[in-house]
C-alpha positions as CSV (number, residue, x, y, z in Angstrom):
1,X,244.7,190.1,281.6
2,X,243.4,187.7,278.6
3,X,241.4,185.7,280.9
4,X,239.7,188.8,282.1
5,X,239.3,190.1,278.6
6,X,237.5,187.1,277.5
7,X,234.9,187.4,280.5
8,X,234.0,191.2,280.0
9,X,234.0,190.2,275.9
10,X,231.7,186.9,277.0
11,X,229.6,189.7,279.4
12,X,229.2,192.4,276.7
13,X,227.8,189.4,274.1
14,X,225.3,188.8,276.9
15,X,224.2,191.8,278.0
16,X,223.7,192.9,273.9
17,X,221.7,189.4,272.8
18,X,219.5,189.9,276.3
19,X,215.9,191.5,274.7
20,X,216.1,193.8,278.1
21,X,219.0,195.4,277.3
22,X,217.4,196.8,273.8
23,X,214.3,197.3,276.0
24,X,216.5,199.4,278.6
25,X,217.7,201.5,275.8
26,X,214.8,202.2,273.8
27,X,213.0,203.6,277.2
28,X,216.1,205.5,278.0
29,X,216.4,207.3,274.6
30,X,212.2,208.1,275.3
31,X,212.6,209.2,279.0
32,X,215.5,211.7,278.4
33,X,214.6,212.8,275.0
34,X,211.2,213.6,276.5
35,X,213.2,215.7,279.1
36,X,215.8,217.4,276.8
37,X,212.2,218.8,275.1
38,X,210.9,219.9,278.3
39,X,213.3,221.8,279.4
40,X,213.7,223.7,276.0
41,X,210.0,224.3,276.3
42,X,210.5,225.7,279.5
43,X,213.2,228.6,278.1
44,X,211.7,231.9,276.8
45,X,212.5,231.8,273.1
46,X,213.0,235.3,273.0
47,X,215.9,235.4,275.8
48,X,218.7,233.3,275.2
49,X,219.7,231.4,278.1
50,X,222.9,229.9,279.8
51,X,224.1,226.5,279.2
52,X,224.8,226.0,282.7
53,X,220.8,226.4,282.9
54,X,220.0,223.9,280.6
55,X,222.8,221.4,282.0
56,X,221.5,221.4,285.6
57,X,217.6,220.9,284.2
58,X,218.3,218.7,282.2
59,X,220.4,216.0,284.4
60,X,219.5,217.2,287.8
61,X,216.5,219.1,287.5
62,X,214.7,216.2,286.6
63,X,213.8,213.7,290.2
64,X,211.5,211.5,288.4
65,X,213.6,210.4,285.5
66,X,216.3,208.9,288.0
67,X,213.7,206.4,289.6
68,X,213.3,205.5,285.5
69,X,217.7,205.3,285.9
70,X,217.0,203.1,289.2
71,X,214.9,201.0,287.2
72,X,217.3,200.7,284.0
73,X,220.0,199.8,286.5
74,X,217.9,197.3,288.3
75,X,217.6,195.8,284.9
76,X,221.0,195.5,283.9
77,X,221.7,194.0,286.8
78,X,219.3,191.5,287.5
79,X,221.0,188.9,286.0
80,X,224.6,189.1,286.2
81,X,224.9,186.2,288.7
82,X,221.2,185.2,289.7
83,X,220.7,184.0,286.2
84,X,223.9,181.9,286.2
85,X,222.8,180.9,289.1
86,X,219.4,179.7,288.0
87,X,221.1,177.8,284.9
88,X,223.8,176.2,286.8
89,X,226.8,178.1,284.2
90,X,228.1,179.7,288.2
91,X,230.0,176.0,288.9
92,X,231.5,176.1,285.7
93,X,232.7,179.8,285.6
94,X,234.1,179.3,289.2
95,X,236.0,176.0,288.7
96,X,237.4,177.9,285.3
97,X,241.2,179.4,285.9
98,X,239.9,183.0,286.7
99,X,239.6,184.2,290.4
100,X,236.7,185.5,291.7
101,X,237.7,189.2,291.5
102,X,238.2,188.8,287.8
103,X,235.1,187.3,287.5
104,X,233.1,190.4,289.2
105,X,234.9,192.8,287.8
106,X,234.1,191.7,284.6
107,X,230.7,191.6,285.2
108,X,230.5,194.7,286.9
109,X,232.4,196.3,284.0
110,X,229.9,195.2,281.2
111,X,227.0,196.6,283.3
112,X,229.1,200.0,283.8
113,X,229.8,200.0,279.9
114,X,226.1,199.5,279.0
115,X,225.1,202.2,281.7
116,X,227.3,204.4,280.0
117,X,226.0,203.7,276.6
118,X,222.6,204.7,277.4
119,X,224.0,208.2,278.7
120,X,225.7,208.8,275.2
121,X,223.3,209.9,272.6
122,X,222.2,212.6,275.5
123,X,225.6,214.1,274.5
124,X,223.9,214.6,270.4
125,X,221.3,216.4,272.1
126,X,224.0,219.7,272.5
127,X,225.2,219.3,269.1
128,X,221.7,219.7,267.8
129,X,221.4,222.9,269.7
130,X,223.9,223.9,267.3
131,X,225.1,226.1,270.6
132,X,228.9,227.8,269.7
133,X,231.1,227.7,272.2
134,X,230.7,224.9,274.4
135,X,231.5,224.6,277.5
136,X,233.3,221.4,277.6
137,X,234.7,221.6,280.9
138,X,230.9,221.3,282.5
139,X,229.9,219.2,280.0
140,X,232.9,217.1,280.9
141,X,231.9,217.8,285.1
142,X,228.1,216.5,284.6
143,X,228.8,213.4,282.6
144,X,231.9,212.5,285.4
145,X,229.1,213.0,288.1
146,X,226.4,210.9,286.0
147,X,229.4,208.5,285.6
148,X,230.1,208.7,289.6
149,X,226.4,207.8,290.6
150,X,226.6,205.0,288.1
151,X,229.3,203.3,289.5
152,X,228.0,203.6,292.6
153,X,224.8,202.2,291.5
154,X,225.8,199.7,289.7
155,X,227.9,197.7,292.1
156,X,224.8,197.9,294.1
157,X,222.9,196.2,291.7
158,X,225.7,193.7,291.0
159,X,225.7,193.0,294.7
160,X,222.0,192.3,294.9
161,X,222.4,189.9,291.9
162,X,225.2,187.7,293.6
163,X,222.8,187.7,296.8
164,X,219.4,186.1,294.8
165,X,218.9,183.6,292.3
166,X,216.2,185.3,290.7
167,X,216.2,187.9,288.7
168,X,212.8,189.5,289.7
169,X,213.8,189.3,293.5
170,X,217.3,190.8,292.4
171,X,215.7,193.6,290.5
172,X,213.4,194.2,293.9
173,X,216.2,194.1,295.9
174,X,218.5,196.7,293.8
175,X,215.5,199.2,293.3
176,X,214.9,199.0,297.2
177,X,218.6,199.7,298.4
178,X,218.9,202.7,295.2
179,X,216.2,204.1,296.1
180,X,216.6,204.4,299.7
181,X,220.5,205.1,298.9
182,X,219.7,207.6,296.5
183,X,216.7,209.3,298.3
184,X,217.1,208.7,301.6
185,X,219.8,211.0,302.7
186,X,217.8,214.4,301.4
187,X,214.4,213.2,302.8
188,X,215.8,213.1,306.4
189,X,218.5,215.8,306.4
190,X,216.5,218.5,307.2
191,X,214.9,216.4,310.0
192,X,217.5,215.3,311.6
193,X,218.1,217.1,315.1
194,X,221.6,216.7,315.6
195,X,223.8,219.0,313.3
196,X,226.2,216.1,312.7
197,X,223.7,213.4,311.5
198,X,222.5,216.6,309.4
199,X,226.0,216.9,307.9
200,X,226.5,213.7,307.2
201,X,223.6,213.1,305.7
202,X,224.1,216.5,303.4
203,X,227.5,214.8,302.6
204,X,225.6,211.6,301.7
205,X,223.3,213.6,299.1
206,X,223.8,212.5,295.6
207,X,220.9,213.5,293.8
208,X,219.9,217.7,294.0
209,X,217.8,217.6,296.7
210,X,219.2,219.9,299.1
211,X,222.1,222.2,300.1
212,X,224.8,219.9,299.2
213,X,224.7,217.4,296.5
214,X,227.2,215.4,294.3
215,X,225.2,215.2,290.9
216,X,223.5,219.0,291.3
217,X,227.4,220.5,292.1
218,X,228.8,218.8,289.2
219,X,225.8,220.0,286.9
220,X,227.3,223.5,287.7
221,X,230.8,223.1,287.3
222,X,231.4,222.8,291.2
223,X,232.8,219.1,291.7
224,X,235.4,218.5,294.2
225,X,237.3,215.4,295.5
226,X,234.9,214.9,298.4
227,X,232.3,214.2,296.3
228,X,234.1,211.7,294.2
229,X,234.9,209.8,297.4
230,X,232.2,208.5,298.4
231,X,230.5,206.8,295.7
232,X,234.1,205.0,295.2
233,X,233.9,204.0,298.4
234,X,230.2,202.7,298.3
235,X,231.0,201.1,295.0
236,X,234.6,199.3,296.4
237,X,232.5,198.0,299.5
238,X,229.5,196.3,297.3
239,X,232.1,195.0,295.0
240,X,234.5,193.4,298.1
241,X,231.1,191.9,299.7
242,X,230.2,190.7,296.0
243,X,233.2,188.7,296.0
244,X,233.1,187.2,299.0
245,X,229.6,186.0,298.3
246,X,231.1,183.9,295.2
247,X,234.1,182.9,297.6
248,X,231.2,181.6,300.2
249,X,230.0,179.2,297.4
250,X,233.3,177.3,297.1
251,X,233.0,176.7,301.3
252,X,230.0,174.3,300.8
């Protein structure tokens, strides 16, 4: 457990003296306080409106701002192995006495930390609203479904580190498979011609584009354990191939 401590403390100091991570933040804090404005602006003054309205157009209503989140997690992940890679530090972390799991997980928790960091001052923007009587238990659903997509999506991005050893062509690769993870599933649902491949990809929906959806249920307090399973399950699989890409190095 101290070994592994040491590694997510060495990944946190690297992820907060990287100029991209301040860069990720400042353009998060611009993207989704542009939103939260938005959608305010978009209420009638007048007629008070329902938290559950402002919840899902705030994180869900909103398809542009998650290629912005595809980006910042192509970012943060970039160069969790491609740049140890490029500066030769991979040898030395391997030969250390950690194990390749520790070592990912590490990694992969410091980028899930971070991602979760840049999701927290949206949760000030409620308290400014000076709102009585929140609802904590949505509040508590959309952030675990925000939380659900990020895992999912940043074990993606971890695996497309350990596969390059550049950062650029790491990024490339992470925003290609998110994107086409992400919105992929809703663009072909409703042309799909068999009513299983429909299904499945309905059940595959994470952002609210469609019928069924992980992040859109969530945002209104409808979350169920079939939607936590499979981002886990994505997120387990690009983790297990992540490690066996480090393991593959020590066969040459």
């Amino acid at each position: 457990m101290s070994a592994f401590l040491a590694l997510l403390k060495r990944e946190m100091q690297a992820i907060f003296l990287s100029p991209v991570a301040y860069a990720c933040g400042i353009l998060s804090l611009l993207v989704s306080g542009f939103c939260f404005m938005y959608v305010l602006l978009s209420f009638d003054p007048q007629t008070p409106f329902a938290l559950k309205d402002l919840v899902f157009r705030f994180f869900a209503g909103f398809i542009v701002s998650w290629f912005v989140q595809i980006f910042l997690i192509s970012a943060i992940t970039m160069r969790l192995f491609s740049e140890e890679k490029r500066t030769g530090t991979i040898e030395a972390l391997l030969t250390a006495p950690v194990t390749d799991v520790q070592v990912v997980l590490a990694k992969y928790l410091g980028a899930l930390l971070y991602y979760a960091l840049l999701w927290l001052p949206s949760l000030g923007y409620f308290f400014i609203l000076g709102q009585k009587g929140l609802d904590w238990k949505l509040l508590g659903g959309t952030y675990l479904g925000i939380a659900l997509v990020g895992v999912m999506a940043v074990a993606v991005g971890c695996l497309a580190s350990a596969l390059c050893t550049s950062q650029i062509v790491a990024a490339l690769l992470s925003c290609t498979a998110l994107t086409a993870l992400l919105f992929g599933p809703p663009m072909f649902a409703d042309k799909a011609q068999w009513d299983w491949l429909r299904k499945t990809l309905e059940y595959l929906n994470v952002l609210p584009m469609g019928s069924h959806t992980l992040l859109g249920d969530f945002c209104q307090g409808l979350g169920s354990l079939g939607h936590v399973f499979y981002p886990l399950s994505v997120a387990w699989a690009c983790l297990f191939i992540t490690v066996k890409v480090l393991a593959s190095r020590s066969w040459k």
